[in-house]
N, C-alpha and C positions, 0 to 999 in steps of 0.2 A: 070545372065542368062546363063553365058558362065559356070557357076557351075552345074546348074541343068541339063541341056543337057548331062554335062559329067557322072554326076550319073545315070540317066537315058540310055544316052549309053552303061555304065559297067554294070548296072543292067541286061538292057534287050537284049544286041547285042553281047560286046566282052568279048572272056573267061579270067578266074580269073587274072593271071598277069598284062593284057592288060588295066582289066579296072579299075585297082587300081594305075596304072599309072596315067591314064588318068584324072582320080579323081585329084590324089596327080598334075599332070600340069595346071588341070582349078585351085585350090584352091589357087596357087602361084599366077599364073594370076590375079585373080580376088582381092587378098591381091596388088599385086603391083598396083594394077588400083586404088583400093581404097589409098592406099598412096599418089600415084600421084594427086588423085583428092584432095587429102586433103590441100596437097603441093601448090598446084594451089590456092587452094582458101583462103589459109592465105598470100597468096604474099602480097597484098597489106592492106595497113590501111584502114579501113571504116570509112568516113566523114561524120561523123555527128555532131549534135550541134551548138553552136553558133562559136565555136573555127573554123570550117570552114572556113567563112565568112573572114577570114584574108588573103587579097590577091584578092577577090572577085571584077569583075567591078559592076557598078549600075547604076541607072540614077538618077539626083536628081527631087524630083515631087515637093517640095519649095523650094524659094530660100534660101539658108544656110547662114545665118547670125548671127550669127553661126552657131545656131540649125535651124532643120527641116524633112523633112520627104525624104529618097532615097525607090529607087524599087530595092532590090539585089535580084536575082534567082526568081524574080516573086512575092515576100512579099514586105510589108513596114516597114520599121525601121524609129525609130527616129534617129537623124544624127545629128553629130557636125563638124563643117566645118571650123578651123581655119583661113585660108583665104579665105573663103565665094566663095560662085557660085551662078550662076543662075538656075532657075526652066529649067530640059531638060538636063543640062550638063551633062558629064560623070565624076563619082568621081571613088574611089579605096577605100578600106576601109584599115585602118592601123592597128588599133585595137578596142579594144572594152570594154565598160567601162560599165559594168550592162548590160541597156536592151538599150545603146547608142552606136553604129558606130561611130566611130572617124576617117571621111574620110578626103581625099583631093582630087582637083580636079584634072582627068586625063589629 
């Protein structure tokens, strides 16, 4: 935006020196903003997949004995429960084996 205002200013308002400046200062601008924004938005890692889910809390909806079913982020998984819980409790999930949660209780 900050670009075309400045062409449009050298164009039509300030004489030749002035507004080839002014060109050549929005252009740096507009180049450094776009770096920055780029910078910004590869900072962090995007989470996705099931590799997320590692570290994740849940509630368990049966009881895990071993197996059974948790609620993680709003979904159901099946769930393996080495030392078992009840239906409601809070697990953690450790890892993850296929389409299996391999929790323990929080």
């Amino acid at each position: 935006m900050l670009l075309l205002f400045s062409i449009l200013l050298a164009v039509f308002v300030l004489p030749s020196p002035w507004g080839l400046l002014a060109v050549v200062i929005a252009a740096v601008i507009e180049i450094a903003e776009a770096g920055v924004i780029f910078w910004w938005s590869q900072r962090r890692k995007a989470f996705v997949g099931v590799e997320s889910l590692v570290g994740k809390r849940g509630i368990a909806v049966d009881a895990l004995w071993p197996l059974g079913q948790v609620r993680v982020n709003g979904e159901l998984w099946n769930a393996r429960c080495e030392g078992g819980c009840d239906p409601g409790s809070p697990v953690v999930v450790r890892e993850i084996d296929g389409l299996v949660l391999e929790v323990e209780a929080a």
